[in-house]
LUMMARPA-548036 format. One record per residue (C-alpha): residue number from 1; residue in three letters; x, y, z. Coordinates in nm, 3 decimals. Layout:
SITE pos code      px      py      pz
SITE NUM  ala       X       Y       Z
...
end
This chain:
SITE pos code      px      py      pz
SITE   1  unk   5.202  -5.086   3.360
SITE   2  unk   5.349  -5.177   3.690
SITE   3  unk   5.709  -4.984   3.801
SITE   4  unk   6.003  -5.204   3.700
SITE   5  unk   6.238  -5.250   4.008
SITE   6  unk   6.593  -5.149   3.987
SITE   7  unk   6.907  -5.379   4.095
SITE   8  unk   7.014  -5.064   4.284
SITE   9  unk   6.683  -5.182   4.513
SITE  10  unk   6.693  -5.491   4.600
SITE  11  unk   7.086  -5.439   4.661
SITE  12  unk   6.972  -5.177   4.911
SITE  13  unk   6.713  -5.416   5.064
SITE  14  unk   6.978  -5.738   5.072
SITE  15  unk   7.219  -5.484   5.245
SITE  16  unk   6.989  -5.346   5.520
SITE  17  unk   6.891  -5.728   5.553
SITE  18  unk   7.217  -5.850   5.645
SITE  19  unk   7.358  -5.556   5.868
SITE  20  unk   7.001  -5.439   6.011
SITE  21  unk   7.165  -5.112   6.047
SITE  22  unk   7.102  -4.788   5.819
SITE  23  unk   7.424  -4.656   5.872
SITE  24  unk   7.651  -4.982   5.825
SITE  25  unk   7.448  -5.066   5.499
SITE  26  unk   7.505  -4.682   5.366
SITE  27  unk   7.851  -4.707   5.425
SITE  28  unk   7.875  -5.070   5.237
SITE  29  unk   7.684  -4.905   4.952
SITE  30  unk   7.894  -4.597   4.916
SITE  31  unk   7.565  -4.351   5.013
SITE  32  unk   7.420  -4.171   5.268
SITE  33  unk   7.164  -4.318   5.545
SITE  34  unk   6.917  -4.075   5.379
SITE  35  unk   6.949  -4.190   5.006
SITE  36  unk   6.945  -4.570   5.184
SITE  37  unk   6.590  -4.520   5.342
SITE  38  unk   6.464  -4.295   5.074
SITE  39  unk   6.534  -4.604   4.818
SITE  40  unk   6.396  -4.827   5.069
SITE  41  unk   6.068  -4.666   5.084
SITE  42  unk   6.021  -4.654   4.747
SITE  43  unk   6.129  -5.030   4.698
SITE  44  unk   5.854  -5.077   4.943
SITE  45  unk   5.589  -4.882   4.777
SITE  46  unk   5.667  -5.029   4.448
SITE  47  unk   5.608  -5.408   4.618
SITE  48  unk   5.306  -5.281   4.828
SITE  49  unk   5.471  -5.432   5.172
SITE  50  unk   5.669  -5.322   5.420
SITE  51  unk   6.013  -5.520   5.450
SITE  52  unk   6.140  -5.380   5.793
SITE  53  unk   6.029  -5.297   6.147
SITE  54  unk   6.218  -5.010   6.254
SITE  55  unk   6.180  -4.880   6.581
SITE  56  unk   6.419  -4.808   6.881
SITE  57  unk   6.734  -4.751   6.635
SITE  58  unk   6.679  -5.142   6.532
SITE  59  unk   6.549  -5.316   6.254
SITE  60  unk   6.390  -5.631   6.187
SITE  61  unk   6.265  -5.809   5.873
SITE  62  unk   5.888  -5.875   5.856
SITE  63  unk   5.752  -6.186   5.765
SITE  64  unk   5.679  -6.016   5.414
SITE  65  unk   6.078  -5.918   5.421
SITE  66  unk   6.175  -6.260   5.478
SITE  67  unk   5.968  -6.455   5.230
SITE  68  unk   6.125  -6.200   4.987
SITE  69  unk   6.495  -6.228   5.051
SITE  70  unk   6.558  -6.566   4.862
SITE  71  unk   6.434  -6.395   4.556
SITE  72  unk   6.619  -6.058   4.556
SITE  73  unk   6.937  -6.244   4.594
SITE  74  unk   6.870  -6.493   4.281
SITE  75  unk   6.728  -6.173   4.108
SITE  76  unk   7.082  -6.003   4.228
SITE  77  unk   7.285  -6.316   4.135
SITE  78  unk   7.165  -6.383   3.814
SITE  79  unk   7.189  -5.982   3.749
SITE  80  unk   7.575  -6.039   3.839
SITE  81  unk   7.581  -6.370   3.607
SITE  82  unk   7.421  -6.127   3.305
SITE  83  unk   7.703  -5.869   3.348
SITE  84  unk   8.001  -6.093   3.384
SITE  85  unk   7.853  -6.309   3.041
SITE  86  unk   7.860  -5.959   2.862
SITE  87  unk   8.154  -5.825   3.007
SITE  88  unk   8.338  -6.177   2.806
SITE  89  unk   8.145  -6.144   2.567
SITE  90  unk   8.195  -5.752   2.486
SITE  91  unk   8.578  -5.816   2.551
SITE  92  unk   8.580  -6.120   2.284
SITE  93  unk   8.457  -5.906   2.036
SITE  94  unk   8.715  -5.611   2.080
SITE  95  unk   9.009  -5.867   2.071
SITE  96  unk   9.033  -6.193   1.860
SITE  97  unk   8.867  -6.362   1.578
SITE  98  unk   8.980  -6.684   1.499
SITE  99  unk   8.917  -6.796   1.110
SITE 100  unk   9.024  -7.128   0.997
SITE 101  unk   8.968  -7.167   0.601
SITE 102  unk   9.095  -7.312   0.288
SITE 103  unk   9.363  -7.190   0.073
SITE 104  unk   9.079  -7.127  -0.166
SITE 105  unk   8.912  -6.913   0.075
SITE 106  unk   9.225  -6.736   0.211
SITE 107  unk   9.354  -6.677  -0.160
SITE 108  unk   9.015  -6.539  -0.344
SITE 109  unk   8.748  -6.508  -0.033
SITE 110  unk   8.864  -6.341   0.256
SITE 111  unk   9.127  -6.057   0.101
SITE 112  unk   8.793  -5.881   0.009
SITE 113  unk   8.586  -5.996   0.318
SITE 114  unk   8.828  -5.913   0.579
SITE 115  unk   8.882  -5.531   0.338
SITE 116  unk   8.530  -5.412   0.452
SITE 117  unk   8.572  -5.626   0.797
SITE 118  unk   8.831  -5.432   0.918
SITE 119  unk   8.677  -5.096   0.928
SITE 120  unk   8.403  -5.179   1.155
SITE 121  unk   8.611  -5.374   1.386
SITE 122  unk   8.977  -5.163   1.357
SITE 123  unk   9.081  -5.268   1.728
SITE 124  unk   8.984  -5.660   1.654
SITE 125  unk   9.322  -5.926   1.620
SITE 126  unk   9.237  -6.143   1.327
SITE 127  unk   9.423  -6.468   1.310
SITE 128  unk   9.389  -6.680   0.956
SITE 129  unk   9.486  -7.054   0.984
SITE 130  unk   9.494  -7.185   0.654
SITE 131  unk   9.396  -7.552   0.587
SITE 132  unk   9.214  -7.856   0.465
SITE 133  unk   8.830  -7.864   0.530
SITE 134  unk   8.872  -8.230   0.754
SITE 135  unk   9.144  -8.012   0.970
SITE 136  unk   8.891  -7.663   0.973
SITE 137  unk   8.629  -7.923   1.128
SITE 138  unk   8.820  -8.055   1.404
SITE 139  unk   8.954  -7.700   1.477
SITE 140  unk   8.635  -7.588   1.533
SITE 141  unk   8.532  -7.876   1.698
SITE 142  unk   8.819  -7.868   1.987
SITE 143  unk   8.794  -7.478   2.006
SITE 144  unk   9.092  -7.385   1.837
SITE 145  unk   8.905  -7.194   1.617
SITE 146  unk   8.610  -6.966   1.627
SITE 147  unk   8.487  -7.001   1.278
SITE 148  unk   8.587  -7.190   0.970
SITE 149  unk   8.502  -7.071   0.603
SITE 150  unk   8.520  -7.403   0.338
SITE 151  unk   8.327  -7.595   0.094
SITE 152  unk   8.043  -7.817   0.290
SITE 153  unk   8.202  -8.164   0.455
SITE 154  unk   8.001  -8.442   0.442
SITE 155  unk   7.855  -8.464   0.808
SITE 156  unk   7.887  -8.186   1.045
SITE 157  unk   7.704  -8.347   1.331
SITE 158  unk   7.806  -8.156   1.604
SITE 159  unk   7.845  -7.801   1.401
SITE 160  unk   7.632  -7.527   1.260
SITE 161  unk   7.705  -7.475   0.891
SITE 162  unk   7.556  -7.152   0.792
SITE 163  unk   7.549  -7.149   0.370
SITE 164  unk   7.748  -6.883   0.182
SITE 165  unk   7.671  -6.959  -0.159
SITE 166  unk   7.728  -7.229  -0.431
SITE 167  unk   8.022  -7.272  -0.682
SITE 168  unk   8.058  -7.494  -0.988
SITE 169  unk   8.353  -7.672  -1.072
SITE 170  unk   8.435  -7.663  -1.439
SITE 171  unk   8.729  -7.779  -1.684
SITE 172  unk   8.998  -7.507  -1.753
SITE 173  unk   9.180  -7.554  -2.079
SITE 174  unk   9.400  -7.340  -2.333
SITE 175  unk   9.164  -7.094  -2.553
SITE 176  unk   9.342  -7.307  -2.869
SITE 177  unk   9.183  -7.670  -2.734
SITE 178  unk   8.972  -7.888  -2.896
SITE 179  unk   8.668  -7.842  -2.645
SITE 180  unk   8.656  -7.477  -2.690
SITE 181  unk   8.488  -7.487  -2.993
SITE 182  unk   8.169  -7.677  -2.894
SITE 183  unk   8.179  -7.568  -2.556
SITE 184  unk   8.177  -7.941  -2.435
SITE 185  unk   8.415  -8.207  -2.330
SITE 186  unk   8.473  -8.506  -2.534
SITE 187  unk   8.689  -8.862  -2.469
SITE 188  unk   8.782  -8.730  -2.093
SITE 189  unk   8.934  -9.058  -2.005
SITE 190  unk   9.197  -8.996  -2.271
SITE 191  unk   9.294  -8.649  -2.077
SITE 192  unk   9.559  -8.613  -1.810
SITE 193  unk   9.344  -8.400  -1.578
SITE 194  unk   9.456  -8.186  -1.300
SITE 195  unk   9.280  -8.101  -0.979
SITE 196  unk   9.267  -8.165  -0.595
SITE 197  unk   9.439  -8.440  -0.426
SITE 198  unk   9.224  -8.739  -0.339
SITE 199  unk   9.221  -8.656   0.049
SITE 200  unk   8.963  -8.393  -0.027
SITE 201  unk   8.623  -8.307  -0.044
SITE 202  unk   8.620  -8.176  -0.375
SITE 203  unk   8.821  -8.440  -0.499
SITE 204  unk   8.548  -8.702  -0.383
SITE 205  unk   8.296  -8.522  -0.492
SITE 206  unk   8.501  -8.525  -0.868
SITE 207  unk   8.529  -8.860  -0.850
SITE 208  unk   8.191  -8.947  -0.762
SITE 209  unk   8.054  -8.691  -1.042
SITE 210  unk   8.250  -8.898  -1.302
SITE 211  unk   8.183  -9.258  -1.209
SITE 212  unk   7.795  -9.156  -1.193
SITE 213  unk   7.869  -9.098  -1.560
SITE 214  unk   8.029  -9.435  -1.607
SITE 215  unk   8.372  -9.260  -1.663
SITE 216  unk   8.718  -9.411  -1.464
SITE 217  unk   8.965  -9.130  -1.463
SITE 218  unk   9.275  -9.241  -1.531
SITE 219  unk   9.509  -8.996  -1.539
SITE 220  unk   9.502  -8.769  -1.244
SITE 221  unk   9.755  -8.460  -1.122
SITE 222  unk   9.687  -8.371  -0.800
SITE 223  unk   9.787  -8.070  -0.606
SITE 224  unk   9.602  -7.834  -0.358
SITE 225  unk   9.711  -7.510  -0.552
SITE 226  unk   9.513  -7.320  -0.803
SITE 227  unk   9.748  -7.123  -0.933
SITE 228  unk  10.004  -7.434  -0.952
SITE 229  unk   9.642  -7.598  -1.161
SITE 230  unk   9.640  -7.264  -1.354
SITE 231  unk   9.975  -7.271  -1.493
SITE 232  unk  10.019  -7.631  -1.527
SITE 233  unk   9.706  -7.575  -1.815
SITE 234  unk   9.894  -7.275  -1.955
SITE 235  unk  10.168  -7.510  -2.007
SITE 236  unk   9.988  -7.756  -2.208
SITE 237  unk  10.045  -8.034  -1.926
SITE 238  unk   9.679  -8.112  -1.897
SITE 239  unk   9.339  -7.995  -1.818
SITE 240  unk   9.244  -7.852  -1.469
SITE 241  unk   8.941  -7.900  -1.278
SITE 242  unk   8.813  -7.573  -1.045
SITE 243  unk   8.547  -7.322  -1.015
SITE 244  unk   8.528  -7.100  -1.270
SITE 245  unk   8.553  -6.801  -1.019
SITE 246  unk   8.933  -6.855  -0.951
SITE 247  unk   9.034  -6.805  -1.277
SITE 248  unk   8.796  -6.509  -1.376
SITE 249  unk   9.124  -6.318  -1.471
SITE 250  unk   9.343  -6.583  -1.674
SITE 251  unk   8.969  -6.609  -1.869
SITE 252  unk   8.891  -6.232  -1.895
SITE 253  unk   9.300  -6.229  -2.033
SITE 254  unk   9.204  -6.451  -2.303
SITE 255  unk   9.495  -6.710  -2.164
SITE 256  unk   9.226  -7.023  -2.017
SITE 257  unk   8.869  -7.139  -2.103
SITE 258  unk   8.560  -7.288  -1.878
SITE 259  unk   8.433  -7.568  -2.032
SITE 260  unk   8.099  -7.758  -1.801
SITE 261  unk   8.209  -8.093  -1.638
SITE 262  unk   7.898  -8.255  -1.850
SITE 263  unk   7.552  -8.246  -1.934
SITE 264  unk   7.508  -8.227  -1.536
SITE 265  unk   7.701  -7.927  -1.378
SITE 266  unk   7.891  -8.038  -1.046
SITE 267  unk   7.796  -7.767  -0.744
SITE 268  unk   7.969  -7.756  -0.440
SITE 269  unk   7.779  -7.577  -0.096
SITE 270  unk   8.047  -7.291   0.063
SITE 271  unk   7.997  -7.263   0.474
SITE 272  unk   8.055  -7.079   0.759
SITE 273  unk   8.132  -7.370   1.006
SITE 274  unk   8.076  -7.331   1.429
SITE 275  unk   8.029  -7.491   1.705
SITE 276  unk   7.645  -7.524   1.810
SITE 277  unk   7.646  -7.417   2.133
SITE 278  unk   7.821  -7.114   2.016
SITE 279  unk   7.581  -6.807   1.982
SITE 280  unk   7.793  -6.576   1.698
SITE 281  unk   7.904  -6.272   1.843
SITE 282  unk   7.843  -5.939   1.633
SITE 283  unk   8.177  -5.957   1.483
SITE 284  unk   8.119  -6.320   1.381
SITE 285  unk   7.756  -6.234   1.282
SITE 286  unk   7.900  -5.964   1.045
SITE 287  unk   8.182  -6.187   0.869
SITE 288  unk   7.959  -6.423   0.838
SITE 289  unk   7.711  -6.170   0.610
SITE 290  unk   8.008  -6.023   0.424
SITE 291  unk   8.109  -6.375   0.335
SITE 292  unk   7.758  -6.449   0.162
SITE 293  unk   7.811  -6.070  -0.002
SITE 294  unk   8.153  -6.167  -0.139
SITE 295  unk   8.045  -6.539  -0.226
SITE 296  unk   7.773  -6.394  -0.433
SITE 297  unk   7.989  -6.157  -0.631
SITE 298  unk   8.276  -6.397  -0.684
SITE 299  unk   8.025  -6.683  -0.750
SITE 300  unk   7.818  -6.573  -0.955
SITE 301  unk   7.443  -6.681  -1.121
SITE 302  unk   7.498  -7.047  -0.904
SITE 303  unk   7.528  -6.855  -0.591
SITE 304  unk   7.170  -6.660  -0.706
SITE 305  unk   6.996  -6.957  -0.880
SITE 306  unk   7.003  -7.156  -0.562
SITE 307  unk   6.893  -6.876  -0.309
SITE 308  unk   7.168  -6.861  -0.080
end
């Protein structure tokens, strides 16, 4: 296998090249003139040419050392380029992540992703913008963001959305309601329902789940709060619509059911959203896996059914 040349090298060789002096190049490098021509001979040996003509107390490049030149400084430049893109990219890591994410995902997601984060990355500034997925997208989009955690928009054209897992969205009810005895919903036009405002995602995707039934839902609260959704079904007010997994306690505590949307379950895709140019960073590489590892404990069988 043929010697791999050093940067330290062709630096030496680019120096003597412009100064064509031992001692001015030494000096410019911070050595002595015998380290200089010591690590000149050896560049030499390694390329099988001689660079200089040294004679006199002068020196001259050889035809060899001039055909040669143009490359060690690319070779030098791009080495320069390589250090500066890692010296950014070391001191991105070790200061700021930027997460834009719902209030789902700030509420029940990232408390226990960000838990486990923050011991491999102590030193790093986390900043949390919470809001809608339309708003996450553009954030990310215009940069004001590094990553955003939400349910899947419809088109990310210009994004990377790397899947975290899948949720189901479900009916909550009192334990004393009608459904919970059959386990199924029945005459849902005739409910006042509770859910997501219609500017959402999720709330399209609600919509669309009911009119492929042939159901118009006519009586709709809408608010972008769980727990406002929670206790509005505690209170008898009406019936909420949300993933199962945000209401694991108020169901373990006996106080709300999960009842299935219908015959065909309703899924929704969770993401980690960035810009495609953007290679992730280690620290963006890592949330990204402890999302999927949270996702699939708070999600549940849909999150392992599906593969994610």
């Amino acid at each position: 296998m043929d010697p791999l040349l050093s940067s330290q090298q062709l630096a030496v060789f680019v120096a003597l090249s412009e100064h064509l002096h031992m001692g001015i190049a030494a000096k410019q490098l911070n050595v002595t003139p015998s380290a200089l021509s010591h690590s000149l001979r050896a560049l030499e040996l390694d390329l099988g040419c001689t660079l200089f003509e040294r004679g006199g107390g002068s020196m001259k490049l050889t035809p060899a050392g001039e055909s040669l030149l143009p490359m060690a400084l690319k070779v030098l430049s791009d080495v320069r380029s390589l250090r500066n893109h890692a010296k950014q990219a070391t001191e991105r890591v070790q200061t700021s992540l930027r997460i834009a994410a719902t209030s789902t995902a700030c509420q029940y997601l990232l408390p226990n992703v960000l838990r486990e984060f923050v011991e491999s990355f102590p030193k790093l500034r986390i900043t949390m913008d919470p809001c809608g997925v339309a708003e996450a997208v553009e954030k990310v989009l215009q940069d004001d963001t590094d990553l955003a955690l939400c349910p899947a928009p419809e088109s990310t054209p210009l994004l990377n959305a790397i899947p975290i897992g899948k949720d189901e969205l479900r009916f909550l009810v009192p334990p004393a309601h009608p459904w919970t005895h059959r386990n199924s919903a029945k005459n849902i036009e005739e409910q006042t329902l509770i859910g997501p405002d219609r500017r959402s995602d999720t709330r399209k995707l609600i919509s669309e789940h009911f009119q492929s039934a042939g159901l118009e839902l006519n009586t709709f609260i809408e608010t972008s709060s769980e727990e406002a959704i929670k206790q509005f079904v505690r209170l008898g007010i009406g019936i909420g619509i949300l993933p199962e997994w945000t209401a694991t306690t108020e169901i373990n505590d006996g106080e709300l059911c999960s009842i299935p949307l219908g015959r065909k379950r309703l899924t929704r895709t969770w993401v980690v959203l960035h810009q495609r140019q953007h290679r992730l960073t280690i620290a963006e590489s890592l949330f990204t896996d402890l999302c999927r590892s949270v996702a699939r404990d708070l999600f549940g069988i849909h999150t392992q059914k599906n593969g994610v």
